[in-house]
N, C-alpha and C positions, 0 to 999 in steps of 0.2 A: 541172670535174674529170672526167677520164676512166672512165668501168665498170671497167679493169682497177686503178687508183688505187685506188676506193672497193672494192674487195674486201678481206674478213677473210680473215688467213694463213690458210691450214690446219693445221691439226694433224696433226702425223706420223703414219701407219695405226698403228704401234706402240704408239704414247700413247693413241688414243682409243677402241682397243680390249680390254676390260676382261682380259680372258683372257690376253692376248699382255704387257702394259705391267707392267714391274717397277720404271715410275718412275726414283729416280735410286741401283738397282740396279742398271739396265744397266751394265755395262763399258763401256771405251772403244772398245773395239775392235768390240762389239755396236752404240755410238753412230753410229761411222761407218759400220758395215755399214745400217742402219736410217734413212740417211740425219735423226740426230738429232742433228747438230752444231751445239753453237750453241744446243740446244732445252731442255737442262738443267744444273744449275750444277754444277762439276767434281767435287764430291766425287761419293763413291762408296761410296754405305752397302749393308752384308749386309740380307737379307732378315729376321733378328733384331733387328738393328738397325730395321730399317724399323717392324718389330712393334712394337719396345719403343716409340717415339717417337707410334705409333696410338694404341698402350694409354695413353699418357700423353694424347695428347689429346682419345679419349673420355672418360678421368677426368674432366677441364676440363669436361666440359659441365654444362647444370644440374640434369640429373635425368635418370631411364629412359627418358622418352621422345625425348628430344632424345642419350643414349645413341644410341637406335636409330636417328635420323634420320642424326647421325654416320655409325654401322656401315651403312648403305644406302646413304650417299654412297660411303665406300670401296667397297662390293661395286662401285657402278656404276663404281668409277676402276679398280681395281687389285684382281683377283677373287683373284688367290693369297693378295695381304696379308690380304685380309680373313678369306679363311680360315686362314691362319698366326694370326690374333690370336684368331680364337675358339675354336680348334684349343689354342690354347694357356691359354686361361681358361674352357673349355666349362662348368664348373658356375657359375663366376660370369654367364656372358652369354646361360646361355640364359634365362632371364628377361627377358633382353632382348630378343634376337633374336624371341623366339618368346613362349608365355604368361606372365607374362600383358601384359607391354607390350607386346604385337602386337594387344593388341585395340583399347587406345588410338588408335593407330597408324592402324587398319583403323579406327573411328569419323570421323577427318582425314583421310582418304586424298582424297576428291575439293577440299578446302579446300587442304592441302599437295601437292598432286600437282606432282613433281616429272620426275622421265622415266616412260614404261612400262617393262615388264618379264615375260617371259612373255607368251603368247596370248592375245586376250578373242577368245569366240567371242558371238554376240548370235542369241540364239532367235528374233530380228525378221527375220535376216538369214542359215537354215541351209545356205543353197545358198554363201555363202561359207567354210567350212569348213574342204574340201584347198587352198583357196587359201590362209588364214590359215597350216596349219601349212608351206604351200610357200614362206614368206616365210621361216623359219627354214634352209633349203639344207641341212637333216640327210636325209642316207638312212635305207633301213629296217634300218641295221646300225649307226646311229649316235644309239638313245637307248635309254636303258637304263630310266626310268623318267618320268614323267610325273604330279602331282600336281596334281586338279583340284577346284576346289569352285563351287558354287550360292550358297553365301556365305547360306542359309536359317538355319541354329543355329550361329553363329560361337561357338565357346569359351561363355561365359556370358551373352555380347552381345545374340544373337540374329541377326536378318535386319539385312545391312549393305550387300547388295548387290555391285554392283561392288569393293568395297574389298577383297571378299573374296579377290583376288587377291595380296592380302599373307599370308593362313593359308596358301597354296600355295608364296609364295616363302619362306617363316619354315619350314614342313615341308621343304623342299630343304637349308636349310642346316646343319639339324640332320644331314640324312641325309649330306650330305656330311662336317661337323662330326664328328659321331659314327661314322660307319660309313664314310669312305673313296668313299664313291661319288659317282665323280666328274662334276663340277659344268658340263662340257662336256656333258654325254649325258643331260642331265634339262630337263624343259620345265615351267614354272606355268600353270596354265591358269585360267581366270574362265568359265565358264558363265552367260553373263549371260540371266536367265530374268525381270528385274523385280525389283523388290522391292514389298514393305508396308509400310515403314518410310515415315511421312509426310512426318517431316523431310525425308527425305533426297529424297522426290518433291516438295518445295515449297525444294529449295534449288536457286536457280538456276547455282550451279556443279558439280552431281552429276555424275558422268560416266558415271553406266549408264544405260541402258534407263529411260526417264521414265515407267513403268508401272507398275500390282500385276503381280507374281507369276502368270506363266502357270501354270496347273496343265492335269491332267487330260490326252486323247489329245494336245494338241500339247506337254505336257513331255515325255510319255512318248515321242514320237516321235522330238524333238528329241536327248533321252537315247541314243538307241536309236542316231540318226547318228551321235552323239558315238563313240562304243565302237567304231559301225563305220569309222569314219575313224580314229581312233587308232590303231586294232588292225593295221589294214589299212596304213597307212601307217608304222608304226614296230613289226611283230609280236612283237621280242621285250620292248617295252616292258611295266611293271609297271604299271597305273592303278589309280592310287591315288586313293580318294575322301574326302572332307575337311567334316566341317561340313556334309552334308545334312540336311535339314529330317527327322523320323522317321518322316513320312508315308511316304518315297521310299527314303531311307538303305538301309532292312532290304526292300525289295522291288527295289530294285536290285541289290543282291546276292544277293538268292534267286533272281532272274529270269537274270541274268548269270554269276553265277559260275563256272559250272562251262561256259560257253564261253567268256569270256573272262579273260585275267589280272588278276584284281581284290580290292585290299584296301580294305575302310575299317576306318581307325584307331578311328574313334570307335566301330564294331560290337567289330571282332575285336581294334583291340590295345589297348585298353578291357578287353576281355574277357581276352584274355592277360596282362597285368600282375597283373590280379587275380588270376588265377587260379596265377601265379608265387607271389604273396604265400602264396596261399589253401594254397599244395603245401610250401609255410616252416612253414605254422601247423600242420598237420595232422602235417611231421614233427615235431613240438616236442611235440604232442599225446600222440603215437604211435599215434594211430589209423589208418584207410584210408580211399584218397581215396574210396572206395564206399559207405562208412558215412556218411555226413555227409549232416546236414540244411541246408537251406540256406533262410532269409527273405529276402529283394529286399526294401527301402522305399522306393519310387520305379520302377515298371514299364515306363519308357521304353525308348526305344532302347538306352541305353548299360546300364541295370539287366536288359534280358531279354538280351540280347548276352553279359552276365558270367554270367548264370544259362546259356545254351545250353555254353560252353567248361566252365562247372567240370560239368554235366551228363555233356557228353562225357567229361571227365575218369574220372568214375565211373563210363562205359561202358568204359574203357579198363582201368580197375582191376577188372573183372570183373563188375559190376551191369549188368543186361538192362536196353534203352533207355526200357522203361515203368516199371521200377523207379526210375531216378536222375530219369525225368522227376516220379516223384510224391513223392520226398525234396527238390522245390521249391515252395516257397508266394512268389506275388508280391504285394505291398498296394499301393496306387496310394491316388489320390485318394480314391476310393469305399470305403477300406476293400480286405481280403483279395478278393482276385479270386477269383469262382466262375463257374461256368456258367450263360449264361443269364443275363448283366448285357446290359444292354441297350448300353451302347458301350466292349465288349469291344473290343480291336484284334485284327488277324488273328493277328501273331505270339506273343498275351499269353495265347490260345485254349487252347494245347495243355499252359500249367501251371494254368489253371483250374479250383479245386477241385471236386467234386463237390457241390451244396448239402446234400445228406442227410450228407456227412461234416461238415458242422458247425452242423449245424441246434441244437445246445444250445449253442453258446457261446454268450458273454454282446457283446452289442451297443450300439453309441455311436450314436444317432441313426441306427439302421437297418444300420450297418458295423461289419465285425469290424477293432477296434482292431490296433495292432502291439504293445502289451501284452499285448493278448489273445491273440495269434497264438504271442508266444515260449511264453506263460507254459503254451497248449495243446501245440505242436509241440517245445517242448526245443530251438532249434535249435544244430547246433553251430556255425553258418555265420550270422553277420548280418552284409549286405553294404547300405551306403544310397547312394543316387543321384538323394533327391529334390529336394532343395536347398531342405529345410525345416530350418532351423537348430534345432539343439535338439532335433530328434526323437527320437536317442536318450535318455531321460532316465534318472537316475538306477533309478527301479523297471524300465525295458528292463532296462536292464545287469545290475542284480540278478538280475532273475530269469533273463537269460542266464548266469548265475553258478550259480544251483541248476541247471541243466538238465544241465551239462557241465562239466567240471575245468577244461578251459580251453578259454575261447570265444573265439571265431574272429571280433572286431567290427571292421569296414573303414568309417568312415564317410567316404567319398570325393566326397563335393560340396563344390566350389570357388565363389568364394573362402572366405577365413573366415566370414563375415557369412554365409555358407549351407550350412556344414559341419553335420552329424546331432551329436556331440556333439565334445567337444573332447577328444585323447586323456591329460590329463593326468588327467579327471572319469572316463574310462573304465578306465582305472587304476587309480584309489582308491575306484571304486564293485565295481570287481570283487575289490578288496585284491589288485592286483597279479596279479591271474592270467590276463586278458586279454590274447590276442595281438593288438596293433593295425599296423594302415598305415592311410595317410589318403589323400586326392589333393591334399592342400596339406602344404610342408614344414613341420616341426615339428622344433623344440628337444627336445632328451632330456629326461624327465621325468624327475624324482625321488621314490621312492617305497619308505619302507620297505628305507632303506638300500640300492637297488637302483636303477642308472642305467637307465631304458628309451632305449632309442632307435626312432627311431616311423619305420617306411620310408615313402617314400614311393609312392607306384603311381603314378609317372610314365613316360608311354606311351614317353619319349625310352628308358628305360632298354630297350626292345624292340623298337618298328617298325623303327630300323636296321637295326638285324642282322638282324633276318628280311627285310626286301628286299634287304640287299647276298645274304643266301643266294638268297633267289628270284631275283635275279639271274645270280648264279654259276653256280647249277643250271640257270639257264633254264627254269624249272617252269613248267609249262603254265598251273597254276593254283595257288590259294595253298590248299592244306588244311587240314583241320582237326589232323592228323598234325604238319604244318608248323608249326603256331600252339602247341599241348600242347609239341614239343621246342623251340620258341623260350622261350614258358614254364617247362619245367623245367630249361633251361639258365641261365637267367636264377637261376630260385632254386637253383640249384647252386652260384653262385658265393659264398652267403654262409654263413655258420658261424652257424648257432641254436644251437650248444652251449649257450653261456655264457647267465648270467641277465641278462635283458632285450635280447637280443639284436637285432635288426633283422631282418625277416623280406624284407628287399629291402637288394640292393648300393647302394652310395652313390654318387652321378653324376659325382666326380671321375675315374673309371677307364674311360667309356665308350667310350672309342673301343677298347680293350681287350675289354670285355664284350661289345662290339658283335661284336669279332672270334669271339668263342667260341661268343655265338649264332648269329652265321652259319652257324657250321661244325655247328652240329647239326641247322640247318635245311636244310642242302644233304645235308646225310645222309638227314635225312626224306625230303625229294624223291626221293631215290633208291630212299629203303626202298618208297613208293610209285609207284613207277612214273612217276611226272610230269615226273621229270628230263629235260633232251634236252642236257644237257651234263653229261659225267661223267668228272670230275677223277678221276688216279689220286691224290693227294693232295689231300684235300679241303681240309685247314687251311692246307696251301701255294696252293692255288689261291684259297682267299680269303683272304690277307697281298697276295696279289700283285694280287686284282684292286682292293685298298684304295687309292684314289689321294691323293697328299702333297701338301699345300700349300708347294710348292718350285719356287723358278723352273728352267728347261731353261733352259741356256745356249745362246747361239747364236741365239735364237729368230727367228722371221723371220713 
């Protein structure tokens, strides 16, 4: 049999390319243009159409996870459908798409590894770099943003290594999903530095880097290329960081930020969400965001992150920057953090109590309790982040009940099985006078003839819209100005009137809410100075720059 015999057709450019193929959308006239005669069967379905029949046969499958594998296979066939179907069920799918079945997902990734997707760049290998992103043929006017991770603190997982390139492509879709930005002009990226994870070093189908975890000058170095090659290579790109380990997360952003354009979600819109919530409670209080005491239980990354925004917050509303820093107390493993603990972290330093301010309270095996703490500080603000389930208990909440009319308790660690207290306990220990959000969704509580509805602090409800605005605006970098109006945009959109109200909008409206935070964070940009693109219409210029999951006719 002849070589040219034994050869596989090929696949029309049209079909095999995910961005361009609208499947058996095309028209006929499209068919023959595309040279696709013959290649598809004659009917001819709408683009809704197409949707409905996806939506039907992700239902089919047998669970979340194999949901997701489904929706991966469409993104890789047909990128418009796939965002038409999520576009159109975004509160049902992102659970799917993204946390928590993306962690699953990212655990099988080197088992189920199907095509790539996005860039792995390999700290074995930094001198390949502008080659890797030169395989993509985008200029530096053709990527709007860019989402990378280390894959070091994956969601609740921990270090997963290479897989972690699915929390990169799971954060694109949302931002597309929810915020219109579009799906051509964004890159996933995998910073493959090793892992610790054993399994995954003693399985012999792993596909990262078959090391531990480089640290120290050659991360930092490697880090250091990355920023410069991105930056350099696509300048008005957004780089966004994703699931850093907290060793690195908060010193790469202290070290970088303010040269290059850099968010992490899990520092800043972490910290934003809350701090949305935090600006819901405080109206409902009717106190000032300047007055407020605030407890942290849980002093990491994500708990000092939410303490720096709502801090700021209080500098904004008139408190001098030593003032709001000392209306913060953080408790960590050791008990209430003072000065002069022997493994302080750097960033944990600057809310460290004084020891002489609390040389009498009363001590649990050498540490000041977080009963102790409320029961001393009154606070109006309890926020948890440690993922010690049960923390808050019954006597917290109480005595956050005597301190303040109404307390301010966010118990925000994920999943259930490691949530601080549950908000129905929080409710009926405080007889209904507790403003709560959680970081896991919850059923409306019933109490004393009064429906709560418990928001949630889900980061989706914000990072969109604050990068379609960083976007738009072209902001040099992401501020703090930026991140406070993406926040108080966000909690603008909801009505605390009413009894039990929600102190966060609901995730059916996002692609909508996305739009309104954008438009206040392209305003910041401006009010700051950072803009380098300046819409005479700023709410018209981001509708317009929101991109539809809609075929172009004619396509080629």
């Amino acid at each position: 049999m002849s070589e040219t015999r034994r050869r596989t057709p090929a696949t029309p450019a049209a079909l095999a390319d995910p961005p361009r193929n609208h499947g058996v959308a095309f028209t006929q006239e499209e068919r023959d243009a595309l040279g696709l005669t013959g290649r598809l069967p004659s009917g001819v379905l709408t683009l809704d159409q197409q949707a409905q029949r996806a939506y039907q046969q992700m239902n089919a499958q047998g669970g979340d996870l194999a949901k997701n594998v489904y929706l991966e296979q469409l993104h890789d066939r047909n990128e418009t459908l796939y965002f038409k179907v999520l576009s159109d069920h975004l509160a049902e799918l992102l659970p799917i798409v993204y946390d928590p079945t993306v962690g699953e997902a990212i655990e099988k990734y080197s088992n189920e590894y199907r095509r790539p997707r996005g860039i792995f760049l390999s700290i074995d290998r930094p001198e390949d770099m502008e080659r890797a992103f030169a395989t993509l043929e985008l200029g530096p006017e053709d990527v709007d943003l860019i989402v990378c991770s280390d894959a070091e603190q994956i969601l609740g997982i921990g270090d997963w290594g290479v897989g972690g390139i699915q929390i990169a492509v799971g954060k694109l879709a949302v931002y597309t999903a929810a915020a219109g930005v579009d799906p051509r002009r964004v890159v996933p990226v995998s910073l493959d530095v090793g892992t610790d994870r054993k399994s995954l070093l003693d399985d012999p189908l792993y596909l990262g880097n078959r090391h531990p975890r480089v640290r120290g000058a050659d991360y930092d170095a490697f880090m250091e290329k990355y920023l410069e090659t991105a930056s350099s290579l696509f300048p008005h790109a957004l780089l966004h960081f994703e699931d850093f380990g907290p060793s690195n997360a908060r010193r790469i952003l202290e070290q970088y930020g303010r040269r290059y354009r850099i968010f992490n979600d899990d520092m800043q819109g972490t910290g934003a969400i809350t701090l949305a919530a935090a600006l819901s409670g405080v109206k409902v209080s009717g106190a000032r965001m300047r007055d407020q005491r605030l407890v942290v239980f849980g002093a990491g990354t994500a708990g000092v992150g939410i303490a720096d925004q709502l801090r700021d917050a209080m500098v904004r509303d008139g408190a001098d920057r030593g003032q709001a820093t000392a209306q913060v107390w953080l408790i960590d493993k050791q008990g209430l953090l003072t000065r002069g603990m022997a493994d302080l972290r750097d960033f944990q330093q600057s809310y460290a109590r004084d020891p002489a301010e609390v040389a009498d309270w009363a001590r649990d095996g050498g540490a000041i309790s977080l009963l102790e703490t409320v029961r001393r500080v009154k606070p109006t603000i309890l926020l948890g982040t440690s993922t010690v389930h049960g923390a808050f208990t019954r006597e917290v909440v109480q005595a956050m009940s005597e301190g303040t009319e109404r307390p301010i308790v966010f118990p925000l660690s994920n999943p259930t099985s490691r949530i601080e207290a549950m908000p129905a306990d929080v409710v009926a220990w405080s007889k209904g006078r507790a403003l709560v959000a959680t970081g896991i969704p919850v059923a409306p509580v019933e109490y004393g003839g009064v429906t709560y509805r418990i928001g949630q602090a889900n980061n989706a409800l914000l990072y969109p819209g604050l990068g379609l605005g960083t976007i738009v605006s072209g902001a040099s970098q992401v501020t703090a100005g930026m991140l406070l109006a993406a926040a108080q945009a966000v909690a603008d959109q909801v009505d605390t009137s009413g009894p039990g109200a929600s102190l966060l909008p609901p995730i059916e409206n996002l692609r909508e809410s996305s739009a309104i935070t954008a438009t206040a964070v392209v305003k910041a940009a401006l009010d700051e100075g950072v803009a380098t693109c300046k819409p005479a219409d700023v709410a018209d210029a981001v509708r317009e720059a929101m991109w539809q999951p809609a075929y172009t006719a004619g396509a080629t």
